[in-house]
N, C-alpha and C positions, 0 to 999 in steps of 0.2 A: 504493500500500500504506500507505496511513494509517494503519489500524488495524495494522499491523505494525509500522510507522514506533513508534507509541508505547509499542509491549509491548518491542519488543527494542531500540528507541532507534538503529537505524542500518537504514538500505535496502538492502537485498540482494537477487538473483534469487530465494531461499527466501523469505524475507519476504512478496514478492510472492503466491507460491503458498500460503500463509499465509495473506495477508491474503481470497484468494477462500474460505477456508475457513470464516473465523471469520464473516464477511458470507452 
């Protein structure tokens, strides 16, 4: 979740599912 990693600045399960969203 990189692109999550840098929006919200910390790795989380949500993050993750986040980051398939924004990709």
């Amino acid at each position: 979740a990189t692109v999550a990693f840098m929006f919200f600045g910390k790795e989380t399960l949500v993050d993750v599912n986040v980051d398939e969203i924004v990709m």
